[in-house]
Backbone atoms as SQL, in Angstrom:
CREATE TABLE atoms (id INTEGER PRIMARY KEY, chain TEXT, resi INTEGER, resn TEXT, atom TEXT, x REAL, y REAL, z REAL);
INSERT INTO atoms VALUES
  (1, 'A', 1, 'UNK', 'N', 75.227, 99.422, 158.021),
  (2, 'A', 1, 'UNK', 'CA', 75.808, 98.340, 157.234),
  (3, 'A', 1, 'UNK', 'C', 77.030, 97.820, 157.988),
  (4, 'A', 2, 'UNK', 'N', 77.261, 96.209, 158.102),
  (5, 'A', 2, 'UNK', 'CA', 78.416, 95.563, 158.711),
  (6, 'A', 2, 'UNK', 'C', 79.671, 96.091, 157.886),
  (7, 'A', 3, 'UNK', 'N', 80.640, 95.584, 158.563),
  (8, 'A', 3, 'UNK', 'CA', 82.051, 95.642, 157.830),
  (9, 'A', 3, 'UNK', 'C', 81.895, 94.437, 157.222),
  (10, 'A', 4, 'UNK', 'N', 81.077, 93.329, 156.992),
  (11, 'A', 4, 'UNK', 'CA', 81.610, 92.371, 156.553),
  (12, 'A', 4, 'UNK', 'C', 80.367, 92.636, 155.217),
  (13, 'A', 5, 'UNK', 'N', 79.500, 93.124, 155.380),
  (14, 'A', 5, 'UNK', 'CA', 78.727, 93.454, 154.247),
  (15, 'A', 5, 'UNK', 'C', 79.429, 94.273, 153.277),
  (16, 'A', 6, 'UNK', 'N', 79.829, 95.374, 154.066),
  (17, 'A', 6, 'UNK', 'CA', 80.986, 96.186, 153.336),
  (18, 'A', 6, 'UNK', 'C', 81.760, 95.314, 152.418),
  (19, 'A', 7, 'UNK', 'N', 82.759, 94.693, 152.742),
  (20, 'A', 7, 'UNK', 'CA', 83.353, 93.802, 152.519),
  (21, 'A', 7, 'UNK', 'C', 83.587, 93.236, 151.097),
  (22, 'A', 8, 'UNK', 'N', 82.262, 92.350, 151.647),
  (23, 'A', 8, 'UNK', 'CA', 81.287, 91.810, 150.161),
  (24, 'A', 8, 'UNK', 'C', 81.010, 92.242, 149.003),
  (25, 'A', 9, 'UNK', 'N', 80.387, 93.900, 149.376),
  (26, 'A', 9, 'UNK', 'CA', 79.884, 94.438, 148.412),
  (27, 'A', 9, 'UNK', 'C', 81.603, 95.269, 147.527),
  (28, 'A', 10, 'UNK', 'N', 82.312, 95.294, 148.473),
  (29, 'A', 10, 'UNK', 'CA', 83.585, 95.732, 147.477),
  (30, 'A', 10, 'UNK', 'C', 84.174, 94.845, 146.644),
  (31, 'A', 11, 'UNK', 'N', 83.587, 93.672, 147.137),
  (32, 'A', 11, 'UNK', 'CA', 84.672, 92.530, 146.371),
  (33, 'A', 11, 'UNK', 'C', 83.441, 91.660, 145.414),
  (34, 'A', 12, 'UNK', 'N', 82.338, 92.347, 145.405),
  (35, 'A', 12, 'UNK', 'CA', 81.227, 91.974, 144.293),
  (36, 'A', 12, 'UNK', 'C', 81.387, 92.972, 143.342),
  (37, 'A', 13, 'UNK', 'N', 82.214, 94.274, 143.817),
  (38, 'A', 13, 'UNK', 'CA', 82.301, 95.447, 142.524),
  (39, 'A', 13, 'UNK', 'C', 83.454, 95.271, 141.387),
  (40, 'A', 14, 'UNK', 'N', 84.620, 94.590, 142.578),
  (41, 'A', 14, 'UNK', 'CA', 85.787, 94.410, 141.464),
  (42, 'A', 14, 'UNK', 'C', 85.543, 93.285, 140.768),
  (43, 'A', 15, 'UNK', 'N', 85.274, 92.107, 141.156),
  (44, 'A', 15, 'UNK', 'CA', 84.640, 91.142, 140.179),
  (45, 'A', 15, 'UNK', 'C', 83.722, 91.395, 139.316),
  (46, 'A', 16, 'UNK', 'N', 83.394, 92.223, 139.627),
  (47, 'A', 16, 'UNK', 'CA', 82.328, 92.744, 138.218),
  (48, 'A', 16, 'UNK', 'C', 82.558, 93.419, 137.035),
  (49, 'A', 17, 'UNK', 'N', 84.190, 94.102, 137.413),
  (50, 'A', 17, 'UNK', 'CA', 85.131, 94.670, 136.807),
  (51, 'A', 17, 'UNK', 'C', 85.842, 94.117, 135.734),
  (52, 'A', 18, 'UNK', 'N', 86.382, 92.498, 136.566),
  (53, 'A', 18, 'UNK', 'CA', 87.430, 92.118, 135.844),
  (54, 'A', 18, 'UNK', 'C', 86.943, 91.817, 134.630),
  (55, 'A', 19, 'UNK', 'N', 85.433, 90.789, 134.323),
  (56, 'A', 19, 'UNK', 'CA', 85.615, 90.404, 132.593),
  (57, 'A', 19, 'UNK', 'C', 85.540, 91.805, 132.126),
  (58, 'A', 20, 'UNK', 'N', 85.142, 93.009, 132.066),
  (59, 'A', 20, 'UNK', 'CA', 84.864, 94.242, 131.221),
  (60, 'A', 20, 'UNK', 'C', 86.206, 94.891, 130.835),
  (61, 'A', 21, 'UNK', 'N', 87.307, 94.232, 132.109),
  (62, 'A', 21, 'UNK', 'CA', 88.785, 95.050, 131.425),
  (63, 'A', 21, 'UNK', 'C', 89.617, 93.755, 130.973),
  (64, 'A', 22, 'UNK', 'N', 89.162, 92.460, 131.142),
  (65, 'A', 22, 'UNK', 'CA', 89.870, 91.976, 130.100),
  (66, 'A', 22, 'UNK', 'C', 89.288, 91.235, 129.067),
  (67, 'A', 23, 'UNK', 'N', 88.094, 91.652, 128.542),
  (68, 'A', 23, 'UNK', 'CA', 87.795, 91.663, 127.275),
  (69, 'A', 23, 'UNK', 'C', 87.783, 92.699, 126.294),
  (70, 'A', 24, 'UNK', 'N', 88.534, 93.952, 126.919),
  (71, 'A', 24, 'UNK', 'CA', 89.083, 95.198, 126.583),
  (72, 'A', 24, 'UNK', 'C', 89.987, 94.710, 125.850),
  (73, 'A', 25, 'UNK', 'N', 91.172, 94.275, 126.696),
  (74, 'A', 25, 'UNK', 'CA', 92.542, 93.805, 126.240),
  (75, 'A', 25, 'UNK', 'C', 92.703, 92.787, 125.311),
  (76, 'A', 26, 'UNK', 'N', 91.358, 92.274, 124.347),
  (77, 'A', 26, 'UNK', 'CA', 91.357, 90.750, 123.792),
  (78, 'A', 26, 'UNK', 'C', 91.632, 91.067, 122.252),
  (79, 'A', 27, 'UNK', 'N', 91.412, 92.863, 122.266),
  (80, 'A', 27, 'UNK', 'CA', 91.422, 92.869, 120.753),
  (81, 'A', 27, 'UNK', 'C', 92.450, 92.143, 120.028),
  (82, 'A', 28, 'UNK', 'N', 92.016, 91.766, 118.811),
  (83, 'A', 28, 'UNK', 'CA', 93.166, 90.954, 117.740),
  (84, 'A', 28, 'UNK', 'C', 94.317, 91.933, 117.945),
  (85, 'A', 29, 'UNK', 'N', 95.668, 91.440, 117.843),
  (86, 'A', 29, 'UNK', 'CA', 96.885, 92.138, 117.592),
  (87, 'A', 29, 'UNK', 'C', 97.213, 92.786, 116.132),
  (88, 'A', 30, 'UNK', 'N', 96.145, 92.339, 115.045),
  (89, 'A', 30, 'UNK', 'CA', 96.476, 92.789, 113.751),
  (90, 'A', 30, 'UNK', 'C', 95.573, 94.032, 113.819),
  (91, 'A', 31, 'UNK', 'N', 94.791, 94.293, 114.899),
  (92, 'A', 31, 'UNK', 'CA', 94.159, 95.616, 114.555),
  (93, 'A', 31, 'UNK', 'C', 94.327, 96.582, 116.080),
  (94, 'A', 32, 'UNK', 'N', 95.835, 96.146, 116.404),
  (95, 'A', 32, 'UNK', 'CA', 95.911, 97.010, 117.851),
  (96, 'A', 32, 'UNK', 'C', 96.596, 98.043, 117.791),
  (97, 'A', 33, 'UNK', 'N', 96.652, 99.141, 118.201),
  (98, 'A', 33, 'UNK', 'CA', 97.579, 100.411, 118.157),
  (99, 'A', 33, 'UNK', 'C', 99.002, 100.503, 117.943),
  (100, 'A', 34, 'UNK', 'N', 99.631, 99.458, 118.630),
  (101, 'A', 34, 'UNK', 'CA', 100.676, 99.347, 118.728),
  (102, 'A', 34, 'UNK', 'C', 101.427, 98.439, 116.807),
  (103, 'A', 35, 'UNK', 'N', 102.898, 99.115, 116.736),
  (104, 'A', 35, 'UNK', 'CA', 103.090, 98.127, 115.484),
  (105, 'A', 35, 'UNK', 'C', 103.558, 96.707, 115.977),
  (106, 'A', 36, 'UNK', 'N', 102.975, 95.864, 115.350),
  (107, 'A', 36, 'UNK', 'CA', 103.668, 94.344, 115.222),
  (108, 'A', 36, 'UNK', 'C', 104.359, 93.735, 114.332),
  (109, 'A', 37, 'UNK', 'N', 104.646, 92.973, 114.497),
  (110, 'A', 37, 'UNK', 'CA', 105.681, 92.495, 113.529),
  (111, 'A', 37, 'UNK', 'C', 104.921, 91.123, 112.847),
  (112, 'A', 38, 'UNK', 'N', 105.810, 91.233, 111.179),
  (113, 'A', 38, 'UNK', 'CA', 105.065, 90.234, 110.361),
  (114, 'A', 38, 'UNK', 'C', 106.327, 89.686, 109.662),
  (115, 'A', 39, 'UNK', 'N', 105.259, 88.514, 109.091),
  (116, 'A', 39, 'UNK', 'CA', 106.503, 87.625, 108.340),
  (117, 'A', 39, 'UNK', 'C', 107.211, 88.539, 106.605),
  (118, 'A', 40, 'UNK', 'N', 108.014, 88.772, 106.711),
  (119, 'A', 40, 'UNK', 'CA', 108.932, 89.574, 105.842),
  (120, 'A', 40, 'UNK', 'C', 109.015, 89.074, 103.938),
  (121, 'A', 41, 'UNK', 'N', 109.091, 89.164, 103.480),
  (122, 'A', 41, 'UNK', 'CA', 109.140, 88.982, 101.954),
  (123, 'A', 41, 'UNK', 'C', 110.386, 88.141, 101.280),
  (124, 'A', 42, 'UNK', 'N', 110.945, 87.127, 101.219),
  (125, 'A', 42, 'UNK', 'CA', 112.079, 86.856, 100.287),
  (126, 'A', 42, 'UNK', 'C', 111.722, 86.702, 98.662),
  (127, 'A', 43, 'UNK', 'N', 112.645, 87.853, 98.099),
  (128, 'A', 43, 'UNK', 'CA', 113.087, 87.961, 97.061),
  (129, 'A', 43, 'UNK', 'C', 111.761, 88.437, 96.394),
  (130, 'A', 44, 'UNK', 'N', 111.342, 89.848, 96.596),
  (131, 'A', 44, 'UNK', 'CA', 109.843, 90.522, 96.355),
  (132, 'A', 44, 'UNK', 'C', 109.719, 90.398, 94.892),
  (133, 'A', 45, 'UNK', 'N', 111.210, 90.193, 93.851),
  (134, 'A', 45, 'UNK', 'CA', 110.638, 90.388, 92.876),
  (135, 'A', 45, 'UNK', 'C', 111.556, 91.182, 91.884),
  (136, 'A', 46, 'UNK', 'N', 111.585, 91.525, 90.541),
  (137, 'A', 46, 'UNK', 'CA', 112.629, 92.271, 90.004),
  (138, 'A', 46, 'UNK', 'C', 112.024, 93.847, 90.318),
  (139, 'A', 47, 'UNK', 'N', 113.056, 94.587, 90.875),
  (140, 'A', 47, 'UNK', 'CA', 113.183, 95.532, 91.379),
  (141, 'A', 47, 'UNK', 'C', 114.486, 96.394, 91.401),
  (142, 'A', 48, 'UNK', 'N', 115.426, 95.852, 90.917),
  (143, 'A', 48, 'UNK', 'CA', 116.254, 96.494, 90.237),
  (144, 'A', 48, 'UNK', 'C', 117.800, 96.761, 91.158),
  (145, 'A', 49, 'UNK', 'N', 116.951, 96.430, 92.551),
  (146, 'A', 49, 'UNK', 'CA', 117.807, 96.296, 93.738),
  (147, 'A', 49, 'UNK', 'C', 118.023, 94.900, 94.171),
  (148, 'A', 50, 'UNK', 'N', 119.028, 94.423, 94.574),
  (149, 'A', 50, 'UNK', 'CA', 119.719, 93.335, 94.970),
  (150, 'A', 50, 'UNK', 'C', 120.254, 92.953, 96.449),
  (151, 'A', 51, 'UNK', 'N', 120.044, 92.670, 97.201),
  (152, 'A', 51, 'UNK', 'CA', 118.914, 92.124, 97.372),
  (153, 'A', 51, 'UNK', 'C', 117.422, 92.553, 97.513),
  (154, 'A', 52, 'UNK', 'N', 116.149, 91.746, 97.079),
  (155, 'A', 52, 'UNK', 'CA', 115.152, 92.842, 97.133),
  (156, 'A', 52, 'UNK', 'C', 114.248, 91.747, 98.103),
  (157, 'A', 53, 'UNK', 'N', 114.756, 91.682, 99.393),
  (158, 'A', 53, 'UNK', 'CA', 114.159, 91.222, 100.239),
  (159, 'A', 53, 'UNK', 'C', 113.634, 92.336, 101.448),
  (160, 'A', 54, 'UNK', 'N', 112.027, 91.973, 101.805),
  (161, 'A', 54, 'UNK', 'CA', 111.520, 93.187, 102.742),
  (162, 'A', 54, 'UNK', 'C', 111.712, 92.208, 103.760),
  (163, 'A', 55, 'UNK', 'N', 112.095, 93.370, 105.176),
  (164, 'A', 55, 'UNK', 'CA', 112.907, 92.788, 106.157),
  (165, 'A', 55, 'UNK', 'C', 111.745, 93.926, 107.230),
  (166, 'A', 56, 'UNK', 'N', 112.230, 92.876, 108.387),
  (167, 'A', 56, 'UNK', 'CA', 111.265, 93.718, 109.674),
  (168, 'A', 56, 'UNK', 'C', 110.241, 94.614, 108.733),
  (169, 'A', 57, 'UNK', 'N', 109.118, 93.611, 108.386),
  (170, 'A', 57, 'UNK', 'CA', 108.145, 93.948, 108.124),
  (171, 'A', 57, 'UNK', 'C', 107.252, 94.444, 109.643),
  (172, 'A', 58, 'UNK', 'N', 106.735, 95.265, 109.238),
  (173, 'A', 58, 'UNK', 'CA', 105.949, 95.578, 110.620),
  (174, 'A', 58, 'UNK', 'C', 104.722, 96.465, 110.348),
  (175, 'A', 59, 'UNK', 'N', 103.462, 96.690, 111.209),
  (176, 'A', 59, 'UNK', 'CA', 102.210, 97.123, 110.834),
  (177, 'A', 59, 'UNK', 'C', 101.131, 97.343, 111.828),
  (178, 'A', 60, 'UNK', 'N', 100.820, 98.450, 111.839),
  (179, 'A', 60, 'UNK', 'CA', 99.664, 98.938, 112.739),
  (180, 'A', 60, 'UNK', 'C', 98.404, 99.061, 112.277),
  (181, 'A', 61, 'UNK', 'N', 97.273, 98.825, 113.099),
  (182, 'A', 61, 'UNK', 'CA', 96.065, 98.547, 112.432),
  (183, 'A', 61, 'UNK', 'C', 96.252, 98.227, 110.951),
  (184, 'A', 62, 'UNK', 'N', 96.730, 97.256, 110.919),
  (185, 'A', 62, 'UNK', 'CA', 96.574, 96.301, 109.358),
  (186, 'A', 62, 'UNK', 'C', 96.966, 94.972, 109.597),
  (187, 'A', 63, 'UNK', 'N', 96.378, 94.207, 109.177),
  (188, 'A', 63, 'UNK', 'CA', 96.818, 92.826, 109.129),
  (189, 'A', 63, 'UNK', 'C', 98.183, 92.368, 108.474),
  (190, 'A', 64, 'UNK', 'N', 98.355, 91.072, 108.649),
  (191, 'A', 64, 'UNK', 'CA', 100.181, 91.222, 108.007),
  (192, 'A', 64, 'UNK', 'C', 99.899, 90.965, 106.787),
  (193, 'A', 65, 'UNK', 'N', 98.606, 90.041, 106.112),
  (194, 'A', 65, 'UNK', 'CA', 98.024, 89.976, 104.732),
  (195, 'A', 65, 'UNK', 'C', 98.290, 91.451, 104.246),
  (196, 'A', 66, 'UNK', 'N', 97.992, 92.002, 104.452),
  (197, 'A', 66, 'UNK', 'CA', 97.849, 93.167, 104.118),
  (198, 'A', 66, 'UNK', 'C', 98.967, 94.505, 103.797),
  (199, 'A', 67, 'UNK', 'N', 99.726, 93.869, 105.453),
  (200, 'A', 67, 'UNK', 'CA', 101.402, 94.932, 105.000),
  (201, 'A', 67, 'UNK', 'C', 101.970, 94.071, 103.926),
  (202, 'A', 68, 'UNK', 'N', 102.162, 92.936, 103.803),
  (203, 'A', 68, 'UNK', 'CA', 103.009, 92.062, 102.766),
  (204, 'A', 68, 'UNK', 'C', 102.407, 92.786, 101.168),
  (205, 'A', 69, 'UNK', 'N', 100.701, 93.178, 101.223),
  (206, 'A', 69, 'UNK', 'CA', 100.337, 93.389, 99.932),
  (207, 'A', 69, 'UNK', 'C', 101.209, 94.907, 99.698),
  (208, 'A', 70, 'UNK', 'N', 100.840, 95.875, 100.825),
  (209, 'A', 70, 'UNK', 'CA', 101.167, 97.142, 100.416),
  (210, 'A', 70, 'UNK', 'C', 102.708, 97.078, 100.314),
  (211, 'A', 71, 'UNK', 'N', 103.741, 96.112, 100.535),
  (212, 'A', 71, 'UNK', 'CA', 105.266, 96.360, 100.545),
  (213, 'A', 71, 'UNK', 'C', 104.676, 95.932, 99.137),
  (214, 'A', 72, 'UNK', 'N', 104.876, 94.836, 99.078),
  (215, 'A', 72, 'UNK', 'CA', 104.884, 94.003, 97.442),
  (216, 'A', 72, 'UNK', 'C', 104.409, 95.378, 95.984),
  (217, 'A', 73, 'UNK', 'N', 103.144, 95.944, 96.398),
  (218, 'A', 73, 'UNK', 'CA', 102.784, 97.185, 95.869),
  (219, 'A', 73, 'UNK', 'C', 103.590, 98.095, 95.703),
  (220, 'A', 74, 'UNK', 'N', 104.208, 99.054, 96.389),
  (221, 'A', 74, 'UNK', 'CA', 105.675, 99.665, 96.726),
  (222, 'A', 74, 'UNK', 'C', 106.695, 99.050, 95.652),
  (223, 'A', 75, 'UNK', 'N', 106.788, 98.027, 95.497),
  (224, 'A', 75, 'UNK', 'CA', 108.047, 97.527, 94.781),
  (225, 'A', 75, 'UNK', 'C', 108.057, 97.537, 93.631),
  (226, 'A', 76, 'UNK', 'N', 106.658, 97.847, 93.077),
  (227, 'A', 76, 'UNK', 'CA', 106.205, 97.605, 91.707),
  (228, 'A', 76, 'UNK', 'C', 106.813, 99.014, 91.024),
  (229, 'A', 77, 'UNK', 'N', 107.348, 98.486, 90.119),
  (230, 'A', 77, 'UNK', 'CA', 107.906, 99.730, 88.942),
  (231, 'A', 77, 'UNK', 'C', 106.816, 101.050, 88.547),
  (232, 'A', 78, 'UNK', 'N', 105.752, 100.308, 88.201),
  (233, 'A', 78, 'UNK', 'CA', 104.192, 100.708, 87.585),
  (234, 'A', 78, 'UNK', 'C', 102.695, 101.087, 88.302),
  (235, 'A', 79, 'UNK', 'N', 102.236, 101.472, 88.488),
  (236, 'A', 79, 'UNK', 'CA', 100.814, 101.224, 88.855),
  (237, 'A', 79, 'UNK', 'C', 100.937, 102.532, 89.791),
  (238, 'A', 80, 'UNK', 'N', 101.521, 103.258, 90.368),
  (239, 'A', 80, 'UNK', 'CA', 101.321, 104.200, 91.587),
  (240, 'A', 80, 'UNK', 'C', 101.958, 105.628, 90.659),
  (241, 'A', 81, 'UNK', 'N', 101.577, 106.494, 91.620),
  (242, 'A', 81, 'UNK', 'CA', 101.974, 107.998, 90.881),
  (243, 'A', 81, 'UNK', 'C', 103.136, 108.427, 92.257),
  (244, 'A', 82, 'UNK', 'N', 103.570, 109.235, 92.099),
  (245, 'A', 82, 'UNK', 'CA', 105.164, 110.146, 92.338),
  (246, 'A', 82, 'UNK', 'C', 104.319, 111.396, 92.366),
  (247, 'A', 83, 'UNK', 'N', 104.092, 111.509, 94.191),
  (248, 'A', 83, 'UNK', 'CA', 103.739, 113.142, 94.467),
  (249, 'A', 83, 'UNK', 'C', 104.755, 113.301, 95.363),
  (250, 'A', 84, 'UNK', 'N', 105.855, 114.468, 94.843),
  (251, 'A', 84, 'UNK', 'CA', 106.462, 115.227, 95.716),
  (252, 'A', 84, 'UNK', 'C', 107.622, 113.735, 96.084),
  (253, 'A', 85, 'UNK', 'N', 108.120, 113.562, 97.199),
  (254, 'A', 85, 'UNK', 'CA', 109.096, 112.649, 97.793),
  (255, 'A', 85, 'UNK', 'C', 107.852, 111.500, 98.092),
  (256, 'A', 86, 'UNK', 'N', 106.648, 111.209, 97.821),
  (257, 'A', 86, 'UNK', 'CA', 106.146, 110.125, 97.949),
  (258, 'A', 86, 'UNK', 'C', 105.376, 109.548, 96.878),
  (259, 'A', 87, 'UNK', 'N', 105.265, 108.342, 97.267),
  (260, 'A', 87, 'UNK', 'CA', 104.841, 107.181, 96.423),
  (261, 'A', 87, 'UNK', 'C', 103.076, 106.923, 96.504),
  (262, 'A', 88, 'UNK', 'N', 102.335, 107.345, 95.502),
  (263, 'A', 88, 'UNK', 'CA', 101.242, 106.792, 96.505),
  (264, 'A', 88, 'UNK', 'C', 100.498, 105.767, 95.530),
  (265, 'A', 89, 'UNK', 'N', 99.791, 105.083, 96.225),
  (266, 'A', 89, 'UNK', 'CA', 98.914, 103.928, 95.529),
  (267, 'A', 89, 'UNK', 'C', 97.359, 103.555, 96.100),
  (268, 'A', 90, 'UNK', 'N', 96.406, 104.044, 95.584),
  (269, 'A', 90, 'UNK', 'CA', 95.426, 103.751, 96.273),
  (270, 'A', 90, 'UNK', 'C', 95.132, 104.510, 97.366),
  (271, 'A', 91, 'UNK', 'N', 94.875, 104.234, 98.797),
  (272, 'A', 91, 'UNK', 'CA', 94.686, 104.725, 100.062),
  (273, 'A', 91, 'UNK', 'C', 95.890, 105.186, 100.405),
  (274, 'A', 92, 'UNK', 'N', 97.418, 104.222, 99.935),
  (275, 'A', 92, 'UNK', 'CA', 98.483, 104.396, 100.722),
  (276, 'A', 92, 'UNK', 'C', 99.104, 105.373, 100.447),
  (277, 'A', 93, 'UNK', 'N', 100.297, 106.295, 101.316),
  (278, 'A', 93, 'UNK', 'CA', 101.541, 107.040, 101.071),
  (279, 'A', 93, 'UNK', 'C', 102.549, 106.712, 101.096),
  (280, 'A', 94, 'UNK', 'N', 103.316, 106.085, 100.844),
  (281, 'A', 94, 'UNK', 'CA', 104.669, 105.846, 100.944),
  (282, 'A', 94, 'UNK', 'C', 106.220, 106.538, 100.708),
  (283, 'A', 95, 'UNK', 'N', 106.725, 106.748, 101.901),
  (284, 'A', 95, 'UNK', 'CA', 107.835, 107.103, 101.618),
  (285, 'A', 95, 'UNK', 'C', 109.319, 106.660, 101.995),
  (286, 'A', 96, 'UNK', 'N', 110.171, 106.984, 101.314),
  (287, 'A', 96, 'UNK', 'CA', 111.587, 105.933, 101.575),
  (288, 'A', 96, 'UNK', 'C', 112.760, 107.030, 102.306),
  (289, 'A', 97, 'UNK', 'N', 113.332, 105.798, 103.102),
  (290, 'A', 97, 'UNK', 'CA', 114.403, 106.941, 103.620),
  (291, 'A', 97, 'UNK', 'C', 115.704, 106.015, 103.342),
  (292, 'A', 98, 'UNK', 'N', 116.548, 106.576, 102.529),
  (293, 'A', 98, 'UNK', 'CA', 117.759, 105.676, 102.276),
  (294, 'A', 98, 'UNK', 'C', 119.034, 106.084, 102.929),
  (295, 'A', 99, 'UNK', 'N', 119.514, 105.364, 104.033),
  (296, 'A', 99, 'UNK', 'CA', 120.446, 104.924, 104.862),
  (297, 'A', 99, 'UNK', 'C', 121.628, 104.033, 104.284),
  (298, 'A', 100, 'UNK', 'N', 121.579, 102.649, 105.176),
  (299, 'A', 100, 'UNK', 'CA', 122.568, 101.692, 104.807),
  (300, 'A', 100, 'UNK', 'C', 121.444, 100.748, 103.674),
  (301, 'A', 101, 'UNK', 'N', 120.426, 101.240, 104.231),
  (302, 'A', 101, 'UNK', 'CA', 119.213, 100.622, 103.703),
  (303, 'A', 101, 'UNK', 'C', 118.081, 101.311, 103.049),
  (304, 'A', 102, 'UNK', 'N', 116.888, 100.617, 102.224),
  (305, 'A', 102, 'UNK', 'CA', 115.297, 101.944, 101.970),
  (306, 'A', 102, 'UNK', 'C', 115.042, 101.258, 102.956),
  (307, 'A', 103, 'UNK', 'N', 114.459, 102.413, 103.747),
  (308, 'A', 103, 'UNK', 'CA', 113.630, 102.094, 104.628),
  (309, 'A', 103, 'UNK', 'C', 112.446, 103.039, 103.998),
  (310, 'A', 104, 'UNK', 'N', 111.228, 102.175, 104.196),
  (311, 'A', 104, 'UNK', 'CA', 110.089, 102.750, 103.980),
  (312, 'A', 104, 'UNK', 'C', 108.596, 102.617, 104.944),
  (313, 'A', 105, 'UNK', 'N', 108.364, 103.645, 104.964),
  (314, 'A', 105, 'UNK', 'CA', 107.082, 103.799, 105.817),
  (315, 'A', 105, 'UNK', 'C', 106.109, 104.408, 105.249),
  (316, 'A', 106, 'UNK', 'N', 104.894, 103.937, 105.281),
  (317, 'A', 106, 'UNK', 'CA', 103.424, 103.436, 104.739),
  (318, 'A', 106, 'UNK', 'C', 102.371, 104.211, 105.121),
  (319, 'A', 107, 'UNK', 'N', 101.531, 104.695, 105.056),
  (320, 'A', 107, 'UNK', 'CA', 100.556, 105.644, 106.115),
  (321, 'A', 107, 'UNK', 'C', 99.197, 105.463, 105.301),
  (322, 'A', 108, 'UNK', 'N', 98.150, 105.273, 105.698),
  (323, 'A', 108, 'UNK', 'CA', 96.646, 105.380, 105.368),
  (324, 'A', 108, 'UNK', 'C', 95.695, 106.177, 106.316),
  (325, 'A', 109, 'UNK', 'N', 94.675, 106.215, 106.188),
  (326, 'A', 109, 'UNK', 'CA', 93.780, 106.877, 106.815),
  (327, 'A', 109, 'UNK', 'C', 92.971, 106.481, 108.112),
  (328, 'A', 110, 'UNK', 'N', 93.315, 106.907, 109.140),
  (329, 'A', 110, 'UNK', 'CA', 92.542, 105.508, 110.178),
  (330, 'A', 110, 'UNK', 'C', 94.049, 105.139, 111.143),
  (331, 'A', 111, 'UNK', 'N', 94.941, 105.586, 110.779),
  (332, 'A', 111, 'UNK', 'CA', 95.860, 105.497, 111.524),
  (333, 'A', 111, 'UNK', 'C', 97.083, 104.022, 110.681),
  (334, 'A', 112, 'UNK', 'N', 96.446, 103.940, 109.840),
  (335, 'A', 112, 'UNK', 'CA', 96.790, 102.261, 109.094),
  (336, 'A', 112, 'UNK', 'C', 98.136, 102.946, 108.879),
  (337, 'A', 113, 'UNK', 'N', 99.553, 102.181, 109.312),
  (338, 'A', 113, 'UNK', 'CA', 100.890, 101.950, 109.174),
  (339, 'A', 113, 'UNK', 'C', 101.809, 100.747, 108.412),
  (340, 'A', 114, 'UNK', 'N', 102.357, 101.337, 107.905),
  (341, 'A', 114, 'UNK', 'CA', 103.241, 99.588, 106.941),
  (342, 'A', 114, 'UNK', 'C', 104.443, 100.568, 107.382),
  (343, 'A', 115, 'UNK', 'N', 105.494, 99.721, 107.979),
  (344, 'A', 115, 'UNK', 'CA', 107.023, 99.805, 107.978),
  (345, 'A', 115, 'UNK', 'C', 107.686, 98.298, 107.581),
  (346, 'A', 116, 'UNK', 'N', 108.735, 98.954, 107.010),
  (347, 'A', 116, 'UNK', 'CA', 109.891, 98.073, 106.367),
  (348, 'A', 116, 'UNK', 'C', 111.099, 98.000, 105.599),
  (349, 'A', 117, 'UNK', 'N', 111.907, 97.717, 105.649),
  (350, 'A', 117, 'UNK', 'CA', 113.088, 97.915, 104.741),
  (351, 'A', 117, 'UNK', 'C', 113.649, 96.809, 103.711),
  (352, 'A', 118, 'UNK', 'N', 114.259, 97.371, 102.639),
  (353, 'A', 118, 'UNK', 'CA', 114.892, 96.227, 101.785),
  (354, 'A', 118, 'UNK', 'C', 116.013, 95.863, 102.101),
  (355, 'A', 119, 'UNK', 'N', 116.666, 94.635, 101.694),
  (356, 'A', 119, 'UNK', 'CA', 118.141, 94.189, 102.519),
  (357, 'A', 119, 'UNK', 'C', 118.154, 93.009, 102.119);
């Protein structure tokens, strides 16, 4: 075999490469590993806290439809049960960590994440 066949055939392998690794990389961002950031909540609602705005909303494998539902859920007085230091509702866990702020973080099954704080 030539060097220039050589050549060829190396540079017919990586092109053959490229669409398979970047249609790897195309997944949607609402269902990628990493957390992203979503549009945040003003004024979620009576909650008893003042301000009750969710701030750096953020979310892994979940859509932001979706973190906005599970914060909004969270805020609700009613509907979820109190196991131990968490909140749960449905699929979700929720728990709060109070700082200057609640900060709360979200967990489901599948790796599904909701972070966010009130402020």
């Amino acid at each position: 075999m030539s060097l220039v066949a050589l050549v060829a055939l190396a540079a017919a392998l990586v092109l053959a490469t490229l669409p398979a690794t970047a249609s790897a990389g195309s997944e949607p961002t609402a269902f990628a590993s990493a957390y992203h950031r979503c549009k945040g909540i003003v004024d979620a609602g009576p909650t008893g806290m003042d301000p009750a705005d969710v701030k750096n909303l953020r979310a892994r494998k979940v859509s932001c439809k979706r973190a906005r539902r599970v914060a909004r859920r969270w805020l609700r007085p009613f509907g979820s049960e109190i196991v131990g230091e968490l909140k749960v509702f449905g699929p979700w866990k929720c728990a709060d960590y109070t700082t200057r702020h609640t900060h709360v973080r979200c967990k489901a099954r599948g790796g599904k994440r909701v972070r966010f704080y009130l402020g």
